[in-house]
LOGU-960017 format. One record per atom (N, C-alpha, C, O, CB): residue number from 1; residue in three letters; chain; atom name; y negated, x negated, z. Coordinates in steps of 0.05 Angstrom, whole numbers, plus 5000, padded with zeros to 4 digits. Glycine has a CB too. Example, Ala and Ser with C-alpha at 12.3 -4.5 7.8 and 13.67 -1.06 7.14 Angstrom:
! LOGU-960017
1  ALA  A  N  5114  4736  5156
1  ALA  A  CA  5090  4754  5156
1  ALA  A  C  5066  4736  5156
1  ALA  A  O  5066  4715  5169
1  ALA  A  CB  5089  4774  5181
2  SER  A  N  5045  4743  5142
2  SER  A  CA  5021  4727  5143
2  SER  A  C  4999  4742  5157
2  SER  A  O  4977  4732  5161
2  SER  A  CB  5012  4718  5114
! end
This chain:
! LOGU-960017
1  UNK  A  N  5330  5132  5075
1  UNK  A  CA  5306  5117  5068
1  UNK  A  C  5307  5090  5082
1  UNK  A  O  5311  5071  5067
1  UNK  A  CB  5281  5133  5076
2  UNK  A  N  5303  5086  5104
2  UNK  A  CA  5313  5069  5127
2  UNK  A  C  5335  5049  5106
2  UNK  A  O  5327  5026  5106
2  UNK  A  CB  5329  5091  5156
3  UNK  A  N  5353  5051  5095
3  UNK  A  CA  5374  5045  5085
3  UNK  A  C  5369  5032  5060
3  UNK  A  O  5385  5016  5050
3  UNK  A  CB  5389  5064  5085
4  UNK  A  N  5349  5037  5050
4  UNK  A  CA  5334  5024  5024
4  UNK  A  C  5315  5011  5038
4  UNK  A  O  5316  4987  5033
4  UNK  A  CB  5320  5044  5001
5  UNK  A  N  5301  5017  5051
5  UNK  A  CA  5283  4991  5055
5  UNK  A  C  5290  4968  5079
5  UNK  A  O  5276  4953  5094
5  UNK  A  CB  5254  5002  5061
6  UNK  A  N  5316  4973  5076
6  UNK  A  CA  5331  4944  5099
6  UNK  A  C  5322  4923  5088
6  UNK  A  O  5307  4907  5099
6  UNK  A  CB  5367  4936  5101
7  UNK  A  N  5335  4922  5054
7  UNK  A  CA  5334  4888  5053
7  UNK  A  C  5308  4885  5033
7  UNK  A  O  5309  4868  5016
7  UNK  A  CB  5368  4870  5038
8  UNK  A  N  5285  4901  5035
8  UNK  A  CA  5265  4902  5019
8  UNK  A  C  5238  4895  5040
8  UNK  A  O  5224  4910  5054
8  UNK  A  CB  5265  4932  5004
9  UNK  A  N  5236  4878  5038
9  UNK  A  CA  5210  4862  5049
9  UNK  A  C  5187  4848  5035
9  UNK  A  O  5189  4842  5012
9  UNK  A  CB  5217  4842  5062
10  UNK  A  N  5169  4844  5047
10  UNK  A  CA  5152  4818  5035
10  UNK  A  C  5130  4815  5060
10  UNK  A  O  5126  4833  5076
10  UNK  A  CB  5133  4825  4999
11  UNK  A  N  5118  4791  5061
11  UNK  A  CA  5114  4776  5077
11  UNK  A  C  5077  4774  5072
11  UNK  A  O  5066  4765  5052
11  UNK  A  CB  5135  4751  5072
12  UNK  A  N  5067  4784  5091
12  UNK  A  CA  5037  4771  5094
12  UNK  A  C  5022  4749  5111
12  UNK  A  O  5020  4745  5136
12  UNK  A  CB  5024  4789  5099
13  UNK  A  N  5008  4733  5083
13  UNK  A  CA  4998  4717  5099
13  UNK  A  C  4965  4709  5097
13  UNK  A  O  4954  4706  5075
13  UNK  A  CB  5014  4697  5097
14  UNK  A  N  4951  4707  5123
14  UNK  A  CA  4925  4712  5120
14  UNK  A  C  4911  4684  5110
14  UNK  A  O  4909  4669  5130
14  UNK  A  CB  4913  4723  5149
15  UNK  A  N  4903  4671  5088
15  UNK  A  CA  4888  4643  5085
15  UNK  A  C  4863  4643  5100
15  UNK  A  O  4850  4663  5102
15  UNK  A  CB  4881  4637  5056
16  UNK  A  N  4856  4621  5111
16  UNK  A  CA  4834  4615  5118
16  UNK  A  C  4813  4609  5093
16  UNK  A  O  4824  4599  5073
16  UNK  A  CB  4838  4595  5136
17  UNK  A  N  4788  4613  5092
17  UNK  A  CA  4770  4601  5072
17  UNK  A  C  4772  4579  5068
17  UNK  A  O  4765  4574  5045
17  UNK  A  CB  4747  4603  5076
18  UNK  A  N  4780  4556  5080
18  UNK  A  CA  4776  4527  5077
18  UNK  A  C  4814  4522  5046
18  UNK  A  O  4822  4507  5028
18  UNK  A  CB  4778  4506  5125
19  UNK  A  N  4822  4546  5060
19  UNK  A  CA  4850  4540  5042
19  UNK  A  C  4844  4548  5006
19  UNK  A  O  4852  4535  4987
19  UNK  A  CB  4880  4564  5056
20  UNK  A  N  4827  4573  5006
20  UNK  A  CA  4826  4588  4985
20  UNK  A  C  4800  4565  4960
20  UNK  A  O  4802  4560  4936
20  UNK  A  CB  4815  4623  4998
21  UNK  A  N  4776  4558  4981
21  UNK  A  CA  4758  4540  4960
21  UNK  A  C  4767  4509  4967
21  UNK  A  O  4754  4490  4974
21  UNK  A  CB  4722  4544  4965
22  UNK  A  N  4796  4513  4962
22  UNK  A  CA  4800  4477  4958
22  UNK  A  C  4790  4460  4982
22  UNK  A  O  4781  4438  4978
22  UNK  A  CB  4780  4464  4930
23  UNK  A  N  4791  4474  5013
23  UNK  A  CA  4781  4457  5034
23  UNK  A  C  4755  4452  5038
23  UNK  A  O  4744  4437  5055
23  UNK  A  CB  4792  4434  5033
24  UNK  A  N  4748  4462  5026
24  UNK  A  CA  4715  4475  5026
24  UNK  A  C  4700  4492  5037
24  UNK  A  O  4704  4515  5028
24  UNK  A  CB  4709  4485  5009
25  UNK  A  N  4681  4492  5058
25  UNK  A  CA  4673  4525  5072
25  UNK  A  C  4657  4526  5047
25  UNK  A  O  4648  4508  5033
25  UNK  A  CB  4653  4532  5109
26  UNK  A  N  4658  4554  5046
26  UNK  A  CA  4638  4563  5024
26  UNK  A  C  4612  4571  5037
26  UNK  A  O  4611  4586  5057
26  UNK  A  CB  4649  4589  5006
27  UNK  A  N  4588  4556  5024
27  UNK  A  CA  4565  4557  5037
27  UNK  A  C  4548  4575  5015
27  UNK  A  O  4524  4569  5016
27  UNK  A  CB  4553  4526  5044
28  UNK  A  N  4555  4595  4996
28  UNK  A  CA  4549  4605  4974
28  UNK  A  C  4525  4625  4993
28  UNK  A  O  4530  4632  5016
28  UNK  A  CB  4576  4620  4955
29  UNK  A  N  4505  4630  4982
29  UNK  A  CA  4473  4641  4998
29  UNK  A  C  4488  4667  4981
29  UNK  A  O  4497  4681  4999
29  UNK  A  CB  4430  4626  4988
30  UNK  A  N  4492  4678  4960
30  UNK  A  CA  4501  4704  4944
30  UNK  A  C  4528  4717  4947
30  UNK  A  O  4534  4738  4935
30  UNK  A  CB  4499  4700  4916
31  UNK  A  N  4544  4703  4964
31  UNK  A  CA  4557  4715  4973
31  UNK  A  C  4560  4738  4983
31  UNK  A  O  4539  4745  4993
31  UNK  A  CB  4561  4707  4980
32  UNK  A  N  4583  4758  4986
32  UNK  A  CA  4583  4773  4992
32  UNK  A  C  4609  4784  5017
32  UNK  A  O  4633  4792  5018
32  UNK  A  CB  4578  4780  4972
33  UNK  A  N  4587  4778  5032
33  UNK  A  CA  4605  4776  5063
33  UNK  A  C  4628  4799  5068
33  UNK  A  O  4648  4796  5083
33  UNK  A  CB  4583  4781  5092
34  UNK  A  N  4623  4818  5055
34  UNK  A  CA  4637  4844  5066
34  UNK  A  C  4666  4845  5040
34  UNK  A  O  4684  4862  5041
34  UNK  A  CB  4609  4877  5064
35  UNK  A  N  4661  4818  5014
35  UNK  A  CA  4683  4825  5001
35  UNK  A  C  4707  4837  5006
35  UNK  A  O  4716  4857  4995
35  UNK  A  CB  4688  4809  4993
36  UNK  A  N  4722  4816  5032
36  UNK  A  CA  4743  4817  5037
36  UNK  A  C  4753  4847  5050
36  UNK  A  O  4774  4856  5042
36  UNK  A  CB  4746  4796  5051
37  UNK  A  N  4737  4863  5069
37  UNK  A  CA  4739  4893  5078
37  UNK  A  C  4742  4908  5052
37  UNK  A  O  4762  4922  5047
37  UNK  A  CB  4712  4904  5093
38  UNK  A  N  4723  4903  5038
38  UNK  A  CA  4719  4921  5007
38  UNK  A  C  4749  4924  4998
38  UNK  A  O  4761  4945  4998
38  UNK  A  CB  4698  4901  4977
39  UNK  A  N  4760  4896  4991
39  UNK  A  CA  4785  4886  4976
39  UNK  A  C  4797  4905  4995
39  UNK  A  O  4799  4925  4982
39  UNK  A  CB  4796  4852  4975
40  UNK  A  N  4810  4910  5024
40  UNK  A  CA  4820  4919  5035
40  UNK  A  C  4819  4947  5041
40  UNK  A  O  4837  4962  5049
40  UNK  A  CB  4820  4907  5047
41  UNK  A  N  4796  4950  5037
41  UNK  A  CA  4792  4982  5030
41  UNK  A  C  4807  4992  5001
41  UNK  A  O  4819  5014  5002
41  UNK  A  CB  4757  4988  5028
42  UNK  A  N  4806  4981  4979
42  UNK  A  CA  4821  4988  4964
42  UNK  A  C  4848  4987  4959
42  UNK  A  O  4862  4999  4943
42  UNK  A  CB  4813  4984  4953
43  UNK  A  N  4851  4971  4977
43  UNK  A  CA  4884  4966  4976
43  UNK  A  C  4892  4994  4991
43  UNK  A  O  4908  5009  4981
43  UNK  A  CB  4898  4934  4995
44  UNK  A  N  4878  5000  5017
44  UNK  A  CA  4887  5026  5043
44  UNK  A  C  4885  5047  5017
44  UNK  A  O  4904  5063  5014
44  UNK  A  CB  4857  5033  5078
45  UNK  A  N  4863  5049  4999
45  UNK  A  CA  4861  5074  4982
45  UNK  A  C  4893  5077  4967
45  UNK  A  O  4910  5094  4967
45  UNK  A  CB  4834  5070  4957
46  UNK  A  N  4892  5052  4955
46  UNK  A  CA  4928  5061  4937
46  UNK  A  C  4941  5072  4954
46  UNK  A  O  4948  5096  4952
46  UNK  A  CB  4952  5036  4926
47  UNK  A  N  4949  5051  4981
47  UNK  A  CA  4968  5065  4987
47  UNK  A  C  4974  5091  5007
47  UNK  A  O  4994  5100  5018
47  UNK  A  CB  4979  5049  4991
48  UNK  A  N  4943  5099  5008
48  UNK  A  CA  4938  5127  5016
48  UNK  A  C  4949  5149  4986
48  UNK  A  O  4961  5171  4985
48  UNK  A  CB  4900  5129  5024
49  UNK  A  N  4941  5136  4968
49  UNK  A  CA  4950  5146  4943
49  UNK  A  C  4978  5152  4935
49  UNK  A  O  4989  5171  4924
49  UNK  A  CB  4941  5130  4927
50  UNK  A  N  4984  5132  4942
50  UNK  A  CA  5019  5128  4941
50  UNK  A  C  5037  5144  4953
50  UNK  A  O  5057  5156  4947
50  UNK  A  CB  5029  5104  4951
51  UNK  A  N  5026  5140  4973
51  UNK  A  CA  5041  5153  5007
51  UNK  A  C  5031  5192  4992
51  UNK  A  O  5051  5205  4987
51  UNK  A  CB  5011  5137  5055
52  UNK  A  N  5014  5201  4989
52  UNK  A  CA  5007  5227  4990
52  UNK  A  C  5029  5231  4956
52  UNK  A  O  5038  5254  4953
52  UNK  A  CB  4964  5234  4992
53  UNK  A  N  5034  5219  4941
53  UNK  A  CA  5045  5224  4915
53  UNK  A  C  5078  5227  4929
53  UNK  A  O  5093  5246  4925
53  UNK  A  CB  5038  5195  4888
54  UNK  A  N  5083  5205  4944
54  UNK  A  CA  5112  5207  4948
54  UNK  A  C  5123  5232  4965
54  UNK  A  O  5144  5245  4965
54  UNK  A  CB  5121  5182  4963
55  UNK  A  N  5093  5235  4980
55  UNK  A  CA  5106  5264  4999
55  UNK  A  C  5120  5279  4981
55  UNK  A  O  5144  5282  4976
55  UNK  A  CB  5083  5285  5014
56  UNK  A  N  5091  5293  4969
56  UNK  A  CA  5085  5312  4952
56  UNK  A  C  5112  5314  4935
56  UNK  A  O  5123  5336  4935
56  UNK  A  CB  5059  5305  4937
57  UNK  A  N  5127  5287  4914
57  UNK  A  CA  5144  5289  4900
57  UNK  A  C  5170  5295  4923
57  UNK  A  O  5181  5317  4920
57  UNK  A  CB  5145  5266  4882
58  UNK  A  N  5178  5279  4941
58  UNK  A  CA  5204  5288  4954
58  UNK  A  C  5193  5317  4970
58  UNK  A  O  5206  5333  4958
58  UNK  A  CB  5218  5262  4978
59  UNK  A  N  5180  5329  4986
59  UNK  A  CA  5171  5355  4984
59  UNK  A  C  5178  5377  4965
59  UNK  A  O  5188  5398  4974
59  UNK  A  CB  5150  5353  4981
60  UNK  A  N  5173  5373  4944
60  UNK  A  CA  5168  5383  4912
60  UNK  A  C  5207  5378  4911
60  UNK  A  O  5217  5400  4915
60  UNK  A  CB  5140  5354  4884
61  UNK  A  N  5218  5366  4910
61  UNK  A  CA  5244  5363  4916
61  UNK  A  C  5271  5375  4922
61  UNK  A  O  5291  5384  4912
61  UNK  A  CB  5241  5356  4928
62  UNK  A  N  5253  5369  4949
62  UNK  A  CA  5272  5392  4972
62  UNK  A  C  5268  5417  4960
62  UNK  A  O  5286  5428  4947
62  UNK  A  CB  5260  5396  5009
63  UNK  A  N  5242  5428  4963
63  UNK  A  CA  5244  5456  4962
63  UNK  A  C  5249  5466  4927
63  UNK  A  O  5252  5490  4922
63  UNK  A  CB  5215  5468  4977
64  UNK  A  N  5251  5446  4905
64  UNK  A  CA  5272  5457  4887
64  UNK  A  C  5306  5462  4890
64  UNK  A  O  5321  5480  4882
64  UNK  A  CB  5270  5442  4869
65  UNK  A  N  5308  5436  4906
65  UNK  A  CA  5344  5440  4912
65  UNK  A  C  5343  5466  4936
65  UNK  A  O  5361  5482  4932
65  UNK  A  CB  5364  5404  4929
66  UNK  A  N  5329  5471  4955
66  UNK  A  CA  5330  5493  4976
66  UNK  A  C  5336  5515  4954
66  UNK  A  O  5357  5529  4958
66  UNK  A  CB  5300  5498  4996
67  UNK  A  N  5320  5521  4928
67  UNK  A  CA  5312  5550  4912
67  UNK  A  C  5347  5551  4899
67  UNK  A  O  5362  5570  4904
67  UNK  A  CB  5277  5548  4881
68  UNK  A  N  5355  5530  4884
68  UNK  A  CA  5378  5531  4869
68  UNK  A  C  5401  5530  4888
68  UNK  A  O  5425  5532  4879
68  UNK  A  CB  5380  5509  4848
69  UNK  A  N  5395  5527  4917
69  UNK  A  CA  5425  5528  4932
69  UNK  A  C  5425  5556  4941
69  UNK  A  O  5447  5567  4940
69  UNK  A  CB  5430  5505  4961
70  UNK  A  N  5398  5575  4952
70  UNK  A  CA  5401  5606  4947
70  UNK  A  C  5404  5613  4929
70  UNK  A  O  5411  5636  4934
70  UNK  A  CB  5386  5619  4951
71  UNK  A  N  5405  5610  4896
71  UNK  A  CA  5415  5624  4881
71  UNK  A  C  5443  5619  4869
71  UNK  A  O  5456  5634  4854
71  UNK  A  CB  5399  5625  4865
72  UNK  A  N  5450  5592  4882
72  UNK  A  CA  5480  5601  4876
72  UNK  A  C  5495  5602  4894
72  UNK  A  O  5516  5589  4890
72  UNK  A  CB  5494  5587  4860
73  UNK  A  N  5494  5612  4913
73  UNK  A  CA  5507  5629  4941
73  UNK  A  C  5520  5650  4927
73  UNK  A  O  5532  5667  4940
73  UNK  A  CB  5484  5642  4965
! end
């Protein structure tokens, strides 16, 4: 695994508000302060999602190749 994700990267980077509205603080009264957590809460959901699918499939895996290497012993 380790071995696949050597040369597999990507890079985060956090903008400031002044970068995202064109150098602008946003002085919006309807805003919604908590967007950015929200956004990030859904991102943690996928890849809570992801992460529990991949177990599950290499899990699911193993213990098919474990069943077919006892039966052909």
């Amino acid at each position: 695994m380790s071995r696949f994700l050597k040369n597999r990267s990507f890079a985060v980077k956090v903008l400031k508000d002044e970068d995202i509205n064109g150098g602008a603080p946003d002085n919006d009264p309807n805003r919604n302060p908590f967007e950015g957590v929200e956004i990030a809460a859904a991102y943690a959901e996928v890849a809570k999602e992801f992460v529990t699918h991949a177990a599950l499939t290499i899990s699911g895996v193993w213990a098919a190749c474990k069943i077919v290497e006892r039966i052909c012993r």
